[in-house]
C-alpha positions, -999 to 999 in steps of 0.1 A, spaced: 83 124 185 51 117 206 17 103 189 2 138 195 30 154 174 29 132 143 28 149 110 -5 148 95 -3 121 68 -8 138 31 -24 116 7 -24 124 -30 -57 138 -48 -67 113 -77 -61 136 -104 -24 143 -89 -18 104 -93 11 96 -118 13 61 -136 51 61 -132 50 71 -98 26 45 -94 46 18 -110 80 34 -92 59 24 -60 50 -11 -74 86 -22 -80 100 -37 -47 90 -68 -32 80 -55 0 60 -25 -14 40 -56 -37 42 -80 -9 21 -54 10 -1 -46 -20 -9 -85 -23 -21 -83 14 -45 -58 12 -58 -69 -28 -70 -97 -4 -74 -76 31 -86 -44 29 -72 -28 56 -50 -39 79 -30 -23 112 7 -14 98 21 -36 123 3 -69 111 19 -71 73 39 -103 67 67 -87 59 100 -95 75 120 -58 80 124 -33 103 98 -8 117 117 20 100 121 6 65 86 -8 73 74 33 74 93 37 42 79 14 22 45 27 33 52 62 29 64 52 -8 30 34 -18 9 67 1 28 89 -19 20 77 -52 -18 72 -41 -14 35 -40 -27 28 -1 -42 53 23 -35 53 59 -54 68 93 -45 69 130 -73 54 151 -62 55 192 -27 48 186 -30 23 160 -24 31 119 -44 18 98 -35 9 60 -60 3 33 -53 1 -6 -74 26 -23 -80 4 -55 -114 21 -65 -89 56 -62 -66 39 -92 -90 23 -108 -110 59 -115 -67 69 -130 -62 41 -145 -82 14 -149 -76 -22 -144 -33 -12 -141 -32 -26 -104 -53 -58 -106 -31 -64 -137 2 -61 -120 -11 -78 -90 -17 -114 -110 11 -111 -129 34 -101 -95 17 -132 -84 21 -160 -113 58 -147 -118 59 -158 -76 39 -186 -84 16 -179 -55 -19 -173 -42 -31 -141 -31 -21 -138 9 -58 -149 26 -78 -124 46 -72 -128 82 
């Protein structure tokens, strides 16, 4: 499908965010891996994630997170741009994210991914 014909990306209202959805979201690697990128990046082009998968399962994994409110995403030019909407899930549920995020982290035994 060409650029011009792309569905409109739908991002969930904050008071349609659901904690399970939320945590259904957090609960693969990849899905945290690009969570732990933008908790330190705060928005990155969907190409640039260190992730190692496919572009399909790459758009996936994104769609998951945008569905359950987690990131938010917007074409510029023909680039997509993905940033975490933190401040969003704080507001629904405060501190959850920032919570899972250090403990996703010491369970890896790893920093937070640097900014770029």
């Amino acid at each position: 499908m060409p650029r011009s014909q792309r569905r409109a990306l739908t991002h969930p209202d904050v008071d349609e965010f659901d904690l399970l959805d939320v945590l259904h979201a957090l609960s693969d690697p990849t899905r945290m891996t690009i969570v732990r990128t933008l908790h330190a990046d705060p928005e990155r082009a969907c190409g640039t994630f260190p992730v190692d998968v496919a572009p399909s399962t790459l758009t996936h994994h994104f769609r998951v997170l945008r569905e359950a409110g987690v990131i938010r995403q917007r074409e510029d030019g023909n680039r997509r741009w993905t940033a975490l909407r933190l401040d969003d899930l704080d507001a629904r549920f405060p501190g959850v994210l920032d919570a899972l995020v250090t403990a996703y982290e010491r369970q890896l035994g790893a920093p937070s991914p640097q900014p770029q």
